[in-house]
N, C-alpha and C positions, 0 to 999 in steps of 0.2 A: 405256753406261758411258764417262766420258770417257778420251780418251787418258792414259797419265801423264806429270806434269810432269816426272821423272826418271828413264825409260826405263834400267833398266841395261844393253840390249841394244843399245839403239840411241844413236846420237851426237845432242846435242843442243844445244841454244844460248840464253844469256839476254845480250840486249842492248838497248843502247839508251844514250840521253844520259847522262851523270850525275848529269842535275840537272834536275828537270820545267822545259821553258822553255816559250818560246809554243806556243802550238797548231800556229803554221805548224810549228816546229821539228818538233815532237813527233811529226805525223804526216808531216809527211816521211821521217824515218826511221822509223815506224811501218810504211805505205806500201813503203818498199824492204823492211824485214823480212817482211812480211805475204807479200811477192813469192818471198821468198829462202827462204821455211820450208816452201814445197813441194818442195825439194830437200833439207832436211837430212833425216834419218831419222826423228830424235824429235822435230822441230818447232824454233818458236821462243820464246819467252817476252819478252815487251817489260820492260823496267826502266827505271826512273828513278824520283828521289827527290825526296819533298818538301821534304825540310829536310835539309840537310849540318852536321850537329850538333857536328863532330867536327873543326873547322876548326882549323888552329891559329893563325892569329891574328882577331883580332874584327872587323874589316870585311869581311871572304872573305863571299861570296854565301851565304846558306843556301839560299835556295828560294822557294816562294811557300806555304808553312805547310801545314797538312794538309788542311784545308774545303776550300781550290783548288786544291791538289796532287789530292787524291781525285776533284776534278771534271772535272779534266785528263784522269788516268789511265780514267776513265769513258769520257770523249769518245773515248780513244785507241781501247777497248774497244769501242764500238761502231759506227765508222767501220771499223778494222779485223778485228774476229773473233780479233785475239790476245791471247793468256792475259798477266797484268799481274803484278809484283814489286816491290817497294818497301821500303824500309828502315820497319824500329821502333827507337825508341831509350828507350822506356821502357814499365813494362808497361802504362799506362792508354791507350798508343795502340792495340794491339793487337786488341783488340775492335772498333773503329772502322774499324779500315784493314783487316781480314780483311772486312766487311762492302760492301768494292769490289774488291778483288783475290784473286787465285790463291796467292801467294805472299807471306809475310813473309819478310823479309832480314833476320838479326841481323848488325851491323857488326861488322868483327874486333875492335875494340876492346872491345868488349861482347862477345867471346863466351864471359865466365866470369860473369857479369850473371844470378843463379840466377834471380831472380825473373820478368827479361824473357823468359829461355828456358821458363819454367814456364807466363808467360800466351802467349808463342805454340804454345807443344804443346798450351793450352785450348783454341783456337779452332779445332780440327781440320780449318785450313787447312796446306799444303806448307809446309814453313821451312827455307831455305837458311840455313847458319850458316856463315860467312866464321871461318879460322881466327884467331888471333892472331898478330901478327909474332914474338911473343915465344915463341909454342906451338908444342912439339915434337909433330910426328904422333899420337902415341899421346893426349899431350894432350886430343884431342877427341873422345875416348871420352866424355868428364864430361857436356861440352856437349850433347852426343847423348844421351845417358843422362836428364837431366831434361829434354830434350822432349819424348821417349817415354814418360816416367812420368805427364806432365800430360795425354798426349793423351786424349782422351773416346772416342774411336775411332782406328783406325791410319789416318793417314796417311803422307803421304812428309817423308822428311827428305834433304836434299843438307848435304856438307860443301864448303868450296871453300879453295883452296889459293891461296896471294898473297904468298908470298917470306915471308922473314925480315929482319930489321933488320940489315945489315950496315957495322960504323963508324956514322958520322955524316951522315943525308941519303942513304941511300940500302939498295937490297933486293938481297938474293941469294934467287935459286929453287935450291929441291935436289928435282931431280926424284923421287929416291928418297921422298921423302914424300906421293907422291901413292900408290903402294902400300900404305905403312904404314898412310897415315889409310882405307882401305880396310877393309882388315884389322882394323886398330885400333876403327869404329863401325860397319860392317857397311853402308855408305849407298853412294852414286853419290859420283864424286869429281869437280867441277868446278874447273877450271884459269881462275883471273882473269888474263886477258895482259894487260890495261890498269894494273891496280895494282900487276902487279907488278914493272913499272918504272917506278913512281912514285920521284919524290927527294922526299921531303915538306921543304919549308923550303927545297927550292935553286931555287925559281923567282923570277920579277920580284916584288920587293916581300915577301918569303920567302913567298908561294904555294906551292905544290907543283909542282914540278918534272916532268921525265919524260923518258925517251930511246923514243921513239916508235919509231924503227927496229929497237928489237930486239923488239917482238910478236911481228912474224910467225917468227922463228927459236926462240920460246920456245912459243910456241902449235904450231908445229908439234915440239918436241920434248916436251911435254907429253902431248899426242894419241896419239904413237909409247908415251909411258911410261906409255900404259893410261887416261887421265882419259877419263871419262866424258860431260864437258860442259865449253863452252867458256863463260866472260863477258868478253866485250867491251862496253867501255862506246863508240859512233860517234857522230857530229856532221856533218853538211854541211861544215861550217866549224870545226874542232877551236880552230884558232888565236883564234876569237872567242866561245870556248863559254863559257858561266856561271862553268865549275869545271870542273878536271881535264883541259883540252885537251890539255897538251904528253903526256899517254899515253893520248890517245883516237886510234882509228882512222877515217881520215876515211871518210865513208859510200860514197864513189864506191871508196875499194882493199875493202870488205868481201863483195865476189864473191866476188872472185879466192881474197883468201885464207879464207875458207869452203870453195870449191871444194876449195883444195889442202888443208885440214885433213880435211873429208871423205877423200879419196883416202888420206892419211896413216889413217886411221883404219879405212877397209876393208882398206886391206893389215896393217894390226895385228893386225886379229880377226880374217882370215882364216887357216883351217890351210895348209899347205903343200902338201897335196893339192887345196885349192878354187885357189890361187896356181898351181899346175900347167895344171890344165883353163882357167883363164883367159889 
């Protein structure tokens, strides 16, 4: 039996580019992950998308579409041995793209989209559901709710937590909702430190923006407030990435802080008698 994609026991991780690039990209960080996932607990899970659908203005990069996106994510798959994730953004891709990967992604924006969350609970593939900016914790009981009703057999469901809309251009994290949404659908809660300081519209040319130095101080107070799983979207070169560099972590700092999220996360779940003998 395979391992599971969403250990609730254990800490886990889904990363990778943003945005499917070339091959070199792709398995380069591929390659560092494959390396790094024999240290996490629960492993690692590679991502990246084929089409960024959800852009806000109309020349921003989509991708390379789904036929070469899926050929990509293949390649990644069997160079390295790691389990693959990917965005849906409609229900007719879903059957197709469960047919290469481990994991469907519903994007935040889509995660009240009945029909898209109906045909990824068909495919009785894992479905991480990215909350909404606009959804309150409890909120994503609904979302969960009809994945599980479509599913043909139980799989896993993750929900993932990515700030709220604060003002104009910009997210606030409230950590307290990472217990709620817990509580609230009963799944693994993962913690997106890349999106969630994202400025959508305040970057060059109104791209999406990002304050990249505060990751590591949100990922690791995330970890401490019980999240189950980390996404981090990395790049070689964040500064010259397709999409979404200025809150991507550059691939050479994602040891270090893995290491120290791990650490944050054993002394979390450990009692205070195990914290004593050690």
């Amino acid at each position: 039996m395979a391992a599971p994609l969403f250990p609730c026991k254990q800490f886990f991780v889904i990363a990778g580019p943003c945005v499917i690039e070339s091959d070199r990209v792709n398995l380069k960080v591929a390659d560092t992950l494959a390396r790094l996932a024999e240290r996490v607990p629960g492993g690692i899970v590679f991502k990246a998308s084929f089409d960024k659908a959800n852009r806000s203005n109309a020349g921003a990069h989509r991708g390379p579409g789904i036929a070469a996106g899926l050929a990509a994510l293949d390649r990644v798959r069997a160079k390295t041995g790691l389990r693959i994730l990917t965005d849906v953004h409609d229900a007719e891709q879903c059957a197709i793209v469960s047919e290469v990967v481990d994991v469907l992604q519903i994007p935040a924006f889509l995660c009240r989209q009945t029909d898209l969350l109906v045909a990824a609970g068909r495919t009785g593939k894992a479905v991480n559901v990215k909350k909404g900016q606009w959804l309150h914790p409890e909120g994503m009981r609904g979302a969960v709710d009809k994945v599980r009703g479509a599913q043909r057999k139980s799989a896993e469901i993750a929900v993932t937590e990515r700030g709220s809309f604060f003002g104009y251009g910009d997210l606030v994290v409230d950590m307290r909702a990472i217990s709620r949404m817990a509580d609230a659908t009963n799944c693994p809660v993962i913690f997106d430190a890349t999106h969630s300081v994202q400025q959508p519209g305040k970057g060059v040319g109104g791209a999406s923006g990002g304050v990249r130095e505060m990751i590591r101080p949100l990922t690791l107070a995330a970890v401490a407030a019980g999240a189950n799983g980390l996404f981090l979207e990395t790049h070689p070169d964040p500064d010259r990435a397709l999409s979404d560099g200025p809150n991507m972590v550059p691939l050479r700092d994602l040891e270090d802080l893995l290491d120290r999220a791990i650490d944050v996360w054993a002394a979390a779940t450990s009692s205070p008698k195990q914290r004593t003998r050690s």
